[in-house]
Residue frames relative to the residue before (quaternion, step in Angstrom):
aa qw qx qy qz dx dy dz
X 1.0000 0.0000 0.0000 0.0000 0.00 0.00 0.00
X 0.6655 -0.4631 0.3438 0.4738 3.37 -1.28 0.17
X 0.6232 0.5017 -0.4121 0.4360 3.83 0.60 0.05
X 0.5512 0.4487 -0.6240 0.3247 3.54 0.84 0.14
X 0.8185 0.2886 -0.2632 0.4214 3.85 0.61 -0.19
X 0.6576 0.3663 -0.4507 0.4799 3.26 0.84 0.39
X 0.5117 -0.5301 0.5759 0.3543 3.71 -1.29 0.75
X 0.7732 -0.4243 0.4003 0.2490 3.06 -2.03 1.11
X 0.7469 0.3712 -0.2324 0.5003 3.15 0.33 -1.48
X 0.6730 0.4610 -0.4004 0.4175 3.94 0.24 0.09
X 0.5162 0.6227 -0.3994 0.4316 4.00 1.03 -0.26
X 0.4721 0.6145 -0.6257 0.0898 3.58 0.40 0.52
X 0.6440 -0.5860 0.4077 0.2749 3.85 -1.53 0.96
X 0.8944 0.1902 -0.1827 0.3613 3.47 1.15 -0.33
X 0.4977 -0.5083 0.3907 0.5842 4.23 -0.30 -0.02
X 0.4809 0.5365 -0.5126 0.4670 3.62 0.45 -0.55
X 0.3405 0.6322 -0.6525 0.2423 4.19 -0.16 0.52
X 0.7586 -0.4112 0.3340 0.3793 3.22 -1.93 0.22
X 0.6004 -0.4371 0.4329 0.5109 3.54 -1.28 0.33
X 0.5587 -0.5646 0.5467 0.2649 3.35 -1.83 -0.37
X 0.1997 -0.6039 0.6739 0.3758 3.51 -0.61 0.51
X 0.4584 -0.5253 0.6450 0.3129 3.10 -1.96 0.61
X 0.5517 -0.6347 0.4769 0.2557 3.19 -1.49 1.05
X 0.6716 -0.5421 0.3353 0.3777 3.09 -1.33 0.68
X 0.3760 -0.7179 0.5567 0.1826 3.41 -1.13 0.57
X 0.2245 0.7868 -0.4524 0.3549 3.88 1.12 1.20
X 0.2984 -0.6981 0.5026 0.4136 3.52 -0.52 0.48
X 0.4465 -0.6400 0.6074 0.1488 3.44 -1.11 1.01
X 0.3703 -0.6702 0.5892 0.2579 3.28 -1.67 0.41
X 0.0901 -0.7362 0.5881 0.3226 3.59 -0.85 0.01
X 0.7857 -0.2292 0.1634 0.5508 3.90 -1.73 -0.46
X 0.8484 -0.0338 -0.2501 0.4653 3.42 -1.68 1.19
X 0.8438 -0.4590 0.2726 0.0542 3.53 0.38 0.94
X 0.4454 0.6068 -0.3053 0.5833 3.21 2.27 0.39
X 0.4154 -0.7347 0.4317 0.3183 2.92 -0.78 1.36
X 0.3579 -0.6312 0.6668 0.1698 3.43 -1.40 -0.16
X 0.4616 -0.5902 0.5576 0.3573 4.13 -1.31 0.21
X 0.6206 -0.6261 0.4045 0.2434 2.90 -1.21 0.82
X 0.1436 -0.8135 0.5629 0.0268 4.00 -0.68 1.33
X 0.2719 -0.5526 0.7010 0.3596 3.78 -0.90 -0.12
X 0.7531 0.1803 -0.4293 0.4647 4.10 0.25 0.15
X 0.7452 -0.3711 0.2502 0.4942 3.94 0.69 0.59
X 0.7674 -0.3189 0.2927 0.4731 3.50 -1.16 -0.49
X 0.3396 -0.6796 0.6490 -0.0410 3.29 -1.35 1.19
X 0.0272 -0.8278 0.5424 -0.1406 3.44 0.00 1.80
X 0.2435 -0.7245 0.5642 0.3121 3.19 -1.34 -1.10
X 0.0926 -0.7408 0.6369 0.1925 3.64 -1.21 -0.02
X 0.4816 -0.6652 0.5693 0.0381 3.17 -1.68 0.75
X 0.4237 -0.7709 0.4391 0.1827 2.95 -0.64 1.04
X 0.1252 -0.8075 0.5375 0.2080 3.89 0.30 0.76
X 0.8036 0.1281 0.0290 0.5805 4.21 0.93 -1.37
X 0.0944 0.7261 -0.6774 -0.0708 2.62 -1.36 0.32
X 0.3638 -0.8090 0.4418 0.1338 3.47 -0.46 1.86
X 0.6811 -0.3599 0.5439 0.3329 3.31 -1.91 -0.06
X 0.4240 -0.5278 0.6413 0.3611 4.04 -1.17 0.61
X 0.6192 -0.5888 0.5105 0.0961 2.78 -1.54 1.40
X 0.1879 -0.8165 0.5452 0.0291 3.77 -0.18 1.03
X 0.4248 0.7054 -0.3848 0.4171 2.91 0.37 1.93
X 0.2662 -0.8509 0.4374 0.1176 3.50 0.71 1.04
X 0.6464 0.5407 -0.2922 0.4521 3.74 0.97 -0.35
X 0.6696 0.3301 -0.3225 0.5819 3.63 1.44 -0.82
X 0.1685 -0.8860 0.4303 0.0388 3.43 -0.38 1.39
X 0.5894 -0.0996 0.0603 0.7994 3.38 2.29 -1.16
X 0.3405 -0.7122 0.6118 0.0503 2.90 -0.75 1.53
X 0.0080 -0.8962 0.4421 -0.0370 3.26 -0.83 0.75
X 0.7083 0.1741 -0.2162 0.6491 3.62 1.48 -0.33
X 0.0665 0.7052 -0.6888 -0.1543 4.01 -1.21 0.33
X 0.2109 0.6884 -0.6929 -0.0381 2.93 -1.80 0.07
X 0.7567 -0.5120 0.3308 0.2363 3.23 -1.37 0.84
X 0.1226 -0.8329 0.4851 0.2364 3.97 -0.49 0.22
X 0.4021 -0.7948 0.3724 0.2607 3.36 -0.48 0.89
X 0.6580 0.2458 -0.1723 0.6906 3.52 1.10 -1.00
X 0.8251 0.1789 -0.4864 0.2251 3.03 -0.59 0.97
X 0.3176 0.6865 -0.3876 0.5269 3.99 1.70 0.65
X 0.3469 -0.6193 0.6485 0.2749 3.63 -0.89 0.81
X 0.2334 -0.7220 0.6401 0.1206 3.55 -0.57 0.78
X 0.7565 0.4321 -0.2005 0.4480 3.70 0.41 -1.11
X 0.6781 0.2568 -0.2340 0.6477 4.61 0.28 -0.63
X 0.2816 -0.8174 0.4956 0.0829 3.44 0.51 -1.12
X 0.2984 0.7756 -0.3604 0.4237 3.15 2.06 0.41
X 0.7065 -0.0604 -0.0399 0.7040 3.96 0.92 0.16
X 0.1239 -0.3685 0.9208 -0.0308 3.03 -2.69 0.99
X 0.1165 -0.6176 0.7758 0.0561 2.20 -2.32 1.16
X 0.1982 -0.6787 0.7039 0.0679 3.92 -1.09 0.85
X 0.4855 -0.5873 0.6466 0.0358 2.74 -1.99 0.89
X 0.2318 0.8035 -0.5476 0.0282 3.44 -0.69 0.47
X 0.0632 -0.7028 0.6888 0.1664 4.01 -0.99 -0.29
X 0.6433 -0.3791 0.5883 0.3105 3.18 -2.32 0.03
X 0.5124 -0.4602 0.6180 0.3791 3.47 -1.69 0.70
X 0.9037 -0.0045 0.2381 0.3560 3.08 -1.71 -0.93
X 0.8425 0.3927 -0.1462 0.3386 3.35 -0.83 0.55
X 0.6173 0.4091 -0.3039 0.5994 3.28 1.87 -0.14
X 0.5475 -0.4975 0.5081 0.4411 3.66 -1.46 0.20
X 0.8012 -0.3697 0.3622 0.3005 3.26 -2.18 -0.53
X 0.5213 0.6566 -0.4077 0.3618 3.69 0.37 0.68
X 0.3672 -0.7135 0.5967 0.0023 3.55 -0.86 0.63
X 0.4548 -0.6150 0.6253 0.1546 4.04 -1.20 1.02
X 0.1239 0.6020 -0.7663 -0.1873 3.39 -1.39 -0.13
X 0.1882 -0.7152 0.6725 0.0287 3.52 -0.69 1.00
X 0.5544 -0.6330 0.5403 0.0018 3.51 -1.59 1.06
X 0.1669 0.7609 -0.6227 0.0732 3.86 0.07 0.54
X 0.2172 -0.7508 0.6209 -0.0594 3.88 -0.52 1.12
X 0.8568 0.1921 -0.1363 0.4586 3.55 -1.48 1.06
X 0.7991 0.4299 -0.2274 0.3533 3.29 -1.53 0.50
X 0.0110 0.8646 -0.4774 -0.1566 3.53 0.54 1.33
X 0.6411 -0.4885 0.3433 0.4822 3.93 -0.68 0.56
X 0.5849 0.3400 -0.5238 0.5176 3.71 -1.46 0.60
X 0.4067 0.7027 -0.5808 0.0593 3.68 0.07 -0.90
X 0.3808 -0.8141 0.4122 0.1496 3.94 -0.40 0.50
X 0.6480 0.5440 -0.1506 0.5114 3.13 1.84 -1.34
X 0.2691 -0.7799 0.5039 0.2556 3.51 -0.69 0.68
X 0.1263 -0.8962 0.4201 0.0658 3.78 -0.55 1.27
X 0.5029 -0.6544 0.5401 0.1646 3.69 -0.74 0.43
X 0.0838 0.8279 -0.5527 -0.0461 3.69 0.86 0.72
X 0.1648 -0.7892 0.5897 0.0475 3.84 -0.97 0.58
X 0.7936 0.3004 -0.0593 0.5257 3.39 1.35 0.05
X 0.6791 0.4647 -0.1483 0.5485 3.77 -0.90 -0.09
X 0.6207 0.5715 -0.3231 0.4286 3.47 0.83 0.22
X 0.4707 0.6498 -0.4859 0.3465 4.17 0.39 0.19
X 0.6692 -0.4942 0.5242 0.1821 2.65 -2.27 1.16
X 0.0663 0.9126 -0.4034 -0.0025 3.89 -0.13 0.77
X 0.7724 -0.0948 -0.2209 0.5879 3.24 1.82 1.12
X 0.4029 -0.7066 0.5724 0.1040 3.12 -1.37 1.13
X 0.0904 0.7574 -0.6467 0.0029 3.65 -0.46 0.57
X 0.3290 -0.7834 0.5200 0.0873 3.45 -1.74 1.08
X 0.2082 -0.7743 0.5763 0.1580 3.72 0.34 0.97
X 0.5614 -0.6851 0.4641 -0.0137 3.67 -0.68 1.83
X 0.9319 -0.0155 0.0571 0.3578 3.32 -0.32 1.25
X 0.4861 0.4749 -0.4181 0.6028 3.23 1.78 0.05
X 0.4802 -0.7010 0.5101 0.1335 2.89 -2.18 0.64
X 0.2437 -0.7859 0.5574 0.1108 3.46 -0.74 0.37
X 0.1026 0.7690 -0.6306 -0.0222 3.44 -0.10 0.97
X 0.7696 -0.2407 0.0990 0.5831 3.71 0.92 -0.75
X 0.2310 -0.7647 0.5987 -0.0592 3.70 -0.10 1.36
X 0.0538 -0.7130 0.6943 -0.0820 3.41 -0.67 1.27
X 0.9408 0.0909 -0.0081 0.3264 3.88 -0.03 -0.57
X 0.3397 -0.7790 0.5050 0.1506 3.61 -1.10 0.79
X 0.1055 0.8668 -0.4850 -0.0482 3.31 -0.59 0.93
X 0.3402 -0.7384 0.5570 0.1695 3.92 -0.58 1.18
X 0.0240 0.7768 -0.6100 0.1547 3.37 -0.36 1.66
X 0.3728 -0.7795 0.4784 0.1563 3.82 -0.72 1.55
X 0.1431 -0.7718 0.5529 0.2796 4.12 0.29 0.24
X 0.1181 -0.8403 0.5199 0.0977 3.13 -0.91 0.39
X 0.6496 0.2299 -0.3585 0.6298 3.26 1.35 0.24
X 0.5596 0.4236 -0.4413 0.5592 3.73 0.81 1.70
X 0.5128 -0.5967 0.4385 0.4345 3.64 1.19 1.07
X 0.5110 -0.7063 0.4199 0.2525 3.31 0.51 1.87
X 0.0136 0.6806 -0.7222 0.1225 3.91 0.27 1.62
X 0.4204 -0.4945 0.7145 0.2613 3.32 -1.81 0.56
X 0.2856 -0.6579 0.6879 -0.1110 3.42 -0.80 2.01
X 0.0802 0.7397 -0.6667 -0.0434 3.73 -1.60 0.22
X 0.4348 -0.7949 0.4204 0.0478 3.31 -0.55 1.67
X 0.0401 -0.7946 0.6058 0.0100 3.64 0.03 0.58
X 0.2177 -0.8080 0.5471 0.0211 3.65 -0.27 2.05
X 0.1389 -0.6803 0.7174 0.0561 3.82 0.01 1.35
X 0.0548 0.9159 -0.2916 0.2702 3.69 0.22 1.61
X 0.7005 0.4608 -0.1432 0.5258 3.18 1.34 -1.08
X 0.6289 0.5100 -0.3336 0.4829 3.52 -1.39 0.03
X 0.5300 -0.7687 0.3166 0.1670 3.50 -0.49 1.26
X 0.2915 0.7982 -0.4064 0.3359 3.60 0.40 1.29
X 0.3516 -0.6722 0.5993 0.2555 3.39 -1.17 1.25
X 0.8175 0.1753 -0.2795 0.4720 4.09 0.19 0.73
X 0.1660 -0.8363 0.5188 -0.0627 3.48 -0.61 1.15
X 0.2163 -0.8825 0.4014 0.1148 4.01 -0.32 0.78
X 0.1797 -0.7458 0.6399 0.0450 3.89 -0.03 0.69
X 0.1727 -0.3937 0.9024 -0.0295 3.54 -1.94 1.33
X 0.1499 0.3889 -0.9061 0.0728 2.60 -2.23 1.04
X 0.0120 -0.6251 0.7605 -0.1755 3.37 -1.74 1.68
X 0.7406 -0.4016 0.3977 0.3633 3.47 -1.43 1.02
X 0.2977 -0.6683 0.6667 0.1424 3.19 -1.14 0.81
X 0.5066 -0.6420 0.4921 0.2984 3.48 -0.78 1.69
X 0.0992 -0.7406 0.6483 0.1463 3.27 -1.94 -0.07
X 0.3912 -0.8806 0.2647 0.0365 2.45 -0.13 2.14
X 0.6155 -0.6186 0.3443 0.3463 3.54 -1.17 0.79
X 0.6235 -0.5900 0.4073 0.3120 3.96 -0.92 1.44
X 0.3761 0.7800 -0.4200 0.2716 3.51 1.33 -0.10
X 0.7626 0.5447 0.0132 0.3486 3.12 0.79 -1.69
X 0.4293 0.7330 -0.1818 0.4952 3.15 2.13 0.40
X 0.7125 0.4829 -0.1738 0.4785 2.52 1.76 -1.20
X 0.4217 -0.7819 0.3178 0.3313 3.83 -0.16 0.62
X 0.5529 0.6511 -0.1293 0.5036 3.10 1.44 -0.65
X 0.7090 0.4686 -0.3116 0.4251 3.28 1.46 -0.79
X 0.2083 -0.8768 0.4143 0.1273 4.47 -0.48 0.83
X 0.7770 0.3608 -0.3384 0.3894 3.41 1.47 -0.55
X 0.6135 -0.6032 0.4628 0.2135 2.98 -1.74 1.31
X 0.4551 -0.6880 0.5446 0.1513 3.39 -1.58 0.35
X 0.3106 -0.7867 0.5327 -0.0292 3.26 -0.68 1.06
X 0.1572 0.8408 -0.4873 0.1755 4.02 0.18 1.68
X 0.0065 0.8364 -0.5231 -0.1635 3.32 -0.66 -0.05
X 0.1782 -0.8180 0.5455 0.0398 3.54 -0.62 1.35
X 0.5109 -0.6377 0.4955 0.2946 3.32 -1.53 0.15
X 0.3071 -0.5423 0.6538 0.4292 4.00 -1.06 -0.17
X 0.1369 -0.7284 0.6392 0.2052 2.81 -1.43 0.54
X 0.6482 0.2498 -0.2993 0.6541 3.87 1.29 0.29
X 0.0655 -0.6440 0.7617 0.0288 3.54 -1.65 0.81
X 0.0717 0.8145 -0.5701 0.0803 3.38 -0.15 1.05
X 0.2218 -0.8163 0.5262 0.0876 3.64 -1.14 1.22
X 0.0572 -0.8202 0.5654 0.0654 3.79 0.00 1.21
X 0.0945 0.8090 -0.5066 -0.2826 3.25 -1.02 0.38
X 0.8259 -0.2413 0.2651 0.4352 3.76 -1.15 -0.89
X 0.2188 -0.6813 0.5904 0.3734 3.42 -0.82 -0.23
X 0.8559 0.1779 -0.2671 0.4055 3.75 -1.88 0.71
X 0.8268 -0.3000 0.2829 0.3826 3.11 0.93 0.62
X 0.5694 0.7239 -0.2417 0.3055 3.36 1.46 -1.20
X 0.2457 -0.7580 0.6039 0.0184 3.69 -1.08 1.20
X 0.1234 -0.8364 0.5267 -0.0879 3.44 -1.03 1.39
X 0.0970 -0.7567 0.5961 0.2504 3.39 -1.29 0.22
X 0.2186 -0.8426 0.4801 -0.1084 3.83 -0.47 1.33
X 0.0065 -0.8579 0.5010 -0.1141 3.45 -0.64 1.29
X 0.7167 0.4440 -0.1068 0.5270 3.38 1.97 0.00
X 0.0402 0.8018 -0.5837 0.1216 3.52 0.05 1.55
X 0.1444 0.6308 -0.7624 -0.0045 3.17 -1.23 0.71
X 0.2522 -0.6088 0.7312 0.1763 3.21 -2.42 -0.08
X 0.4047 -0.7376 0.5236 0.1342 3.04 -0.88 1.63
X 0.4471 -0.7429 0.4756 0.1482 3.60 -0.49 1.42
X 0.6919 0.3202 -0.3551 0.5410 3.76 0.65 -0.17
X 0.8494 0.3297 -0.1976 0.3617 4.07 0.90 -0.06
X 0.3373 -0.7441 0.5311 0.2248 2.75 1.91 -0.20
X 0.4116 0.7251 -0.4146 0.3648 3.78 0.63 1.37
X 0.0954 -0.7584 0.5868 0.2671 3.39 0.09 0.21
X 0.2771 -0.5915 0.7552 0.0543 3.67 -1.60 1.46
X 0.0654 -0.6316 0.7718 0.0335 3.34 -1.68 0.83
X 0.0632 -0.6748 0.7217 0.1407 3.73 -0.92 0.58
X 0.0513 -0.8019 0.5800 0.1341 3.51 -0.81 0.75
X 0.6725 -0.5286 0.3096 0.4153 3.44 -1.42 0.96
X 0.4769 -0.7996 0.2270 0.2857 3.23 -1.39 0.09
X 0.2325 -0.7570 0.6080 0.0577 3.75 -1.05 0.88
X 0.8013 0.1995 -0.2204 0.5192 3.58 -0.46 1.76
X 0.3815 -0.6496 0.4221 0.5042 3.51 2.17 0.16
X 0.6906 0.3651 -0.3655 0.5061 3.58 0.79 1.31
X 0.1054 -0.7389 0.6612 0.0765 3.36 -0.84 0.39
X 0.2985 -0.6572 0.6660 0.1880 4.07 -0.75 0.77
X 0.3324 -0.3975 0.8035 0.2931 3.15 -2.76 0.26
X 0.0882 -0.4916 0.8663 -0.0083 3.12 -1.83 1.24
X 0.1329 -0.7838 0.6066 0.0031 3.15 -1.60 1.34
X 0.2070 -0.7289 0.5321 0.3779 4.33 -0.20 0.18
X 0.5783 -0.4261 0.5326 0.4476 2.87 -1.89 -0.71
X 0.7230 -0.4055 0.2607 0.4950 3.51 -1.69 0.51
X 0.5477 -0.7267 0.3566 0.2115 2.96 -1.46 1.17
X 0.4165 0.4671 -0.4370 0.6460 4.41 1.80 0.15
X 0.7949 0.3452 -0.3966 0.3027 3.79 0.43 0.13
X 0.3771 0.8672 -0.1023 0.3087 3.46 1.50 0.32
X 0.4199 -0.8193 0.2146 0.3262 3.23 0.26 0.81
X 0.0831 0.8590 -0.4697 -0.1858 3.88 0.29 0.27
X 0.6489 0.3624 -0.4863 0.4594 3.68 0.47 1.25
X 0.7465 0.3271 -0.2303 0.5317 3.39 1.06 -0.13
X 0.4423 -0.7362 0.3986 0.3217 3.53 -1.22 -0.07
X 0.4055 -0.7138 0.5520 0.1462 3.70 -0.63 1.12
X 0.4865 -0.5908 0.5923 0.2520 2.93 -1.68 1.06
X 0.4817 -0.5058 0.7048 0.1237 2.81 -2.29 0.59
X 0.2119 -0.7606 0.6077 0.0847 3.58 -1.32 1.02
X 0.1774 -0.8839 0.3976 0.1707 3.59 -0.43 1.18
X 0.5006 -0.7899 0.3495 0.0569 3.39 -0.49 1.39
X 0.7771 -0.2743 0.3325 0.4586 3.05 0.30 -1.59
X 0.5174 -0.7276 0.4201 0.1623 3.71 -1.33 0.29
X 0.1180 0.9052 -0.4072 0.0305 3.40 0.53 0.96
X 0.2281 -0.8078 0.5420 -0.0411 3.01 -0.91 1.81
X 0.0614 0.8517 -0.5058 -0.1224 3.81 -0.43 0.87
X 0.4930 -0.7265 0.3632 0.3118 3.26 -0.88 1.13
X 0.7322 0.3979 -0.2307 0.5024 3.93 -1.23 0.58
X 0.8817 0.0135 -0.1904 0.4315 3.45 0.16 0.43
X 0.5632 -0.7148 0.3931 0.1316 3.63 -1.38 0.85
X 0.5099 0.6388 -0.3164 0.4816 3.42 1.80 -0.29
X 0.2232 -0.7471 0.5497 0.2999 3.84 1.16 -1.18
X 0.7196 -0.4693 0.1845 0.4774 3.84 -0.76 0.15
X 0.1891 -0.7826 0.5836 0.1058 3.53 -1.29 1.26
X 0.7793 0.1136 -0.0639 0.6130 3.59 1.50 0.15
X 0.1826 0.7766 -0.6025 -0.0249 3.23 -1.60 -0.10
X 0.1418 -0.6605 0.6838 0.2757 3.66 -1.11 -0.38
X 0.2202 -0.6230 0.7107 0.2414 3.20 -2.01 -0.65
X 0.5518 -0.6742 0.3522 0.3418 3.49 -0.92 0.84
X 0.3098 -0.7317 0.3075 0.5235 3.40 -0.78 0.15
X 0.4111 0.5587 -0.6078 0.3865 3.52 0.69 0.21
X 0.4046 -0.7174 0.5020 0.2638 4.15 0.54 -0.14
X 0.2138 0.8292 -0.4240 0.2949 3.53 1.44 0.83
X 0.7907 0.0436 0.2579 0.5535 2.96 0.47 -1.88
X 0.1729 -0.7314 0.6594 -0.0195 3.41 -1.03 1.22
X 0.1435 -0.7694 0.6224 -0.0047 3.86 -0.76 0.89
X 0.3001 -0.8058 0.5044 0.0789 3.35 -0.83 1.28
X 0.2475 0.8208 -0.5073 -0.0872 3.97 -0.53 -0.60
X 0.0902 -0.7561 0.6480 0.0142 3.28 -1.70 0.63
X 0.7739 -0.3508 0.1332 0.5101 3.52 -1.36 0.47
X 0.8058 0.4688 -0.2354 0.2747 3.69 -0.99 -0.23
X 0.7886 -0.1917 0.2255 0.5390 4.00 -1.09 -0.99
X 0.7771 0.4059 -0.2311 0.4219 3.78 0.11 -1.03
X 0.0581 -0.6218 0.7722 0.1170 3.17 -1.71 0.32
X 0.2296 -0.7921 0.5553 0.1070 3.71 -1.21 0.57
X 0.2653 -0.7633 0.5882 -0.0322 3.53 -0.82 1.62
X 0.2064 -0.6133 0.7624 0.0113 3.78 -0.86 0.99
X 0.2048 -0.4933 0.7999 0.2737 3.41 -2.27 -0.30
X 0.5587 -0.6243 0.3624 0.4083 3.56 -0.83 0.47
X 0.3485 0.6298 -0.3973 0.5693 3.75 1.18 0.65
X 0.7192 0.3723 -0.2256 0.5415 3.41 -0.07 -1.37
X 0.8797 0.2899 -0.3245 0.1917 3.60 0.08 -1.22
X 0.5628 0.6122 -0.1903 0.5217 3.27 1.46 0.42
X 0.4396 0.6186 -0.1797 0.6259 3.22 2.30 0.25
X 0.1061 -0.7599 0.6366 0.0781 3.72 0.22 1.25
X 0.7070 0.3821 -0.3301 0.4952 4.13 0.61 0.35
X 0.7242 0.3098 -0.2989 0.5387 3.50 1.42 0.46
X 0.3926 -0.6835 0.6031 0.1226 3.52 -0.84 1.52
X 0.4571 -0.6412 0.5288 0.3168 3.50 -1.50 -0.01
X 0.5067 -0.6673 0.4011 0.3703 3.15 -1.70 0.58
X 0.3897 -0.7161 0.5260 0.2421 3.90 -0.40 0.95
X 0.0343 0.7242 -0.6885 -0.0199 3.49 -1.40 0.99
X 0.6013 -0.5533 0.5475 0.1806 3.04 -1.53 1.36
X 0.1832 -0.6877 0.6809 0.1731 3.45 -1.51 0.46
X 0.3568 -0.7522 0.4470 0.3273 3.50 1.06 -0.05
X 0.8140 0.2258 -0.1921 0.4996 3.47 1.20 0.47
X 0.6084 -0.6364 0.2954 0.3709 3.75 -0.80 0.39
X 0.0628 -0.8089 0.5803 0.0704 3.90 0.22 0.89
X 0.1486 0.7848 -0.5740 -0.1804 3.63 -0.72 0.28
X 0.0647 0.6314 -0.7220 0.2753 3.43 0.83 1.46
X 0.4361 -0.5316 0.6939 0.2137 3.00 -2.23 0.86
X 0.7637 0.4612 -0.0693 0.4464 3.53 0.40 -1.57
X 0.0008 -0.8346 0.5471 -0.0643 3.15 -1.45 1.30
X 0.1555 -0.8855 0.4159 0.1369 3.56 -0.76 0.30
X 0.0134 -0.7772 0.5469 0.3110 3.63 -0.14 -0.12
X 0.4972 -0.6584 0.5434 0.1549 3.40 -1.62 1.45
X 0.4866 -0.7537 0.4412 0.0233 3.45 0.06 1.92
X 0.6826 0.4320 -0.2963 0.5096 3.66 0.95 -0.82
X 0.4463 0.6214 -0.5015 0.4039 3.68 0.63 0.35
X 0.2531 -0.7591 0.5242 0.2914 3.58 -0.79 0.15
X 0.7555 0.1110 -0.2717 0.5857 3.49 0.63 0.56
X 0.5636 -0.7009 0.3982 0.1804 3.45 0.66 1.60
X 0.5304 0.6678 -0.4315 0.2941 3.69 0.68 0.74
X 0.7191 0.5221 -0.2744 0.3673 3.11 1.20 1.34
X 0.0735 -0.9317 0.3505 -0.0612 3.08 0.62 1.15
X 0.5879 -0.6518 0.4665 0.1093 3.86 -1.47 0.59
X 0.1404 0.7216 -0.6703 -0.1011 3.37 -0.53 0.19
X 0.1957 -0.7307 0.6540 0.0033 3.21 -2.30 0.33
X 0.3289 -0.8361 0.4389 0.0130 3.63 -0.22 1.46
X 0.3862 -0.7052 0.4901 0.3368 3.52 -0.32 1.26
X 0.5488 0.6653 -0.4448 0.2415 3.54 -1.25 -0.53
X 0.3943 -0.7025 0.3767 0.4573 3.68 -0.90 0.09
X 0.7114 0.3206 -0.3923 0.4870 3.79 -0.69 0.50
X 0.0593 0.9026 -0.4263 0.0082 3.33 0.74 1.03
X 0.2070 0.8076 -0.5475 -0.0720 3.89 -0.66 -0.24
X 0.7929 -0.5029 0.3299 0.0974 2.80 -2.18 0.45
X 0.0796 0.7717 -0.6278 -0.0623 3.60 -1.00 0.11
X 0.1150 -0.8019 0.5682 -0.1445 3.03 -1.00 0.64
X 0.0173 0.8459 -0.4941 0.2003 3.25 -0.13 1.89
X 0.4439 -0.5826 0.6300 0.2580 3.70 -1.42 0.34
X 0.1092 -0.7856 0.5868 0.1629 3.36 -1.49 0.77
X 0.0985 -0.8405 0.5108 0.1518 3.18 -0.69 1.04
């Protein structure tokens, strides 16, 4: 249950929890051990822009709105192609993008201008699910389904005390798409094989743009935007223990406050090693927890600058790093494109 990782004293059922202590005002350390200036929201970093892709030449992705990384179908090992998942906010049906990203093994240092190698290289329709307003992708391993690579489509957004998540096999796409040279897109249609209705506690009504699944619990996390200049983590119960005809409570967690912007979190991912969870919202900052901290209603995250204005909603982190410090964005709008930065 959600209490094997979250400390007793953090499991209260409603937002109405104790105040916060303010966090300590110590200088913190950040990765390898360099100090950092002292923050009331934690360490104040930065990230580098490594790419910036071509707009996605796709009339069909109109507002992207959820990314995430694909495990079985990304060269993990040369690294000569990733594929991401994405969909449309509001207003599109059930179906999902896999989009092609070519070249460029992760760590890269140089910042590049990619003009090519960039296309949407299958469209897949998930059967009978609804789509009132999808905000987020989550990449959930089953393990009591011959650990299949599962993707969670969080029909999330829009103010509501009950929200509804599809997760359906992630296709495996045809070796075609390897080929750089190769342009036309596939056309699939999969079932869900979970429809799963979470709602609020006390009654309580949300708007929500951030699904993940916590890889060591198999939990679905919702961060919802923010109401009261806060937004909270609501967390379920394992997802094989879920109701799939009724609707299942949410467990409120915590209050999450991100510094610099007025919107509160419009994306995020978690790693799959379940280390490190990375938040983001309109503007300069992304926000970076350890899976400690983000599960710590008395510990804020450590806030990293992009050194530029991103107004992607959607984020990924690029799993094939070895110290997950590299992470994706994805601009709504139609000709959308990528970036892709290091955090340091």
């Amino acid at each position: 249950s959600y209490s094997s990782f979250v400390p007793s004293s953090f499991t209260s059922s409603s937002s109405l929890s104790p105040k916060r202590k303010k966090p300590s005002r110590r200088t913190r350390r950040g990765g390898g051990g360099e100090k950092k200036k002292k923050s009331f929201f934690g360490v104040f970093g930065t990230a580098e822009a490594l790419r910036r892709y071509s707009p996605i030449e796709d009339r069909n992705i109109r507002e992207a709105s959820g990314l995430v990384k694909s495990k079985l179908n990304s060269d993990v090992k040369t690294h000569k192609h990733a594929i991401f998942w994405t969909h449309n906010d509001s207003g599109d049906r059930a179906r999902v993008f896999a989009i092609r990203v070519g070249g460029g093994a992760p760590g890269s240092s140089n910042v590049v201008e990619e003009t090519a190698d960039v296309s949407v290289v299958a469209e897949v329709t998930i059967l009978n699910a609804g789509a009132r307003d999808w905000e987020d992708l989550a990449l959930w391993q089953d393990r009591d389904d011959g650990m299949k690579q599962k993707l969670c489509a969080g029909d999330i957004g829009s103010y509501r005390g009950e929200v509804v998540i599809y997760c359906f096999p992630e296709p495996k796409l045809s070796s075609n798409y390897k080929n750089v040279s190769f342009t036309k897109k596939e056309y699939l249609k999969v079932s869900y094989t979970e429809k799963i209705r979470l709602r609020y506690p006390s009654n309580e009504k949300h708007d929500a743009e951030t699904l993940l699944v916590d890889p060591h619990t198999a939990q679905f996390l919702i961060v919802t935007k923010k109401n009261n200049n806060k937004g909270g983590l609501y967390v379920s119960e394992p997802i094989r223990s879920l109701s799939r005809s009724t609707s299942n409570a949410l467990k409120f967690i915590r209050k999450i406050k991100l510094y610099g912007t007025s919107s509160g979190a419009t994306g995020g991912d978690i790693s799959w090693s379940g280390k490190k969870i990375v938040l983001k919202s309109y503007g300069r900052y992304v926000y970076e927890y350890t899976r400690q901290s983000f599960f710590d209603p008395n510990r804020d995250p450590n806030v990293r600058g992009l050194g530029e204005w991103d107004p992607s909603e959607a984020l990924a982190l690029d799993n094939d790093v070895p110290d997950e410090n590299e992470i994706w964005t994805l601009n709504e709008g139609s000709r959308s494109s990528l970036k892709r930065y290091r955090l340091r």
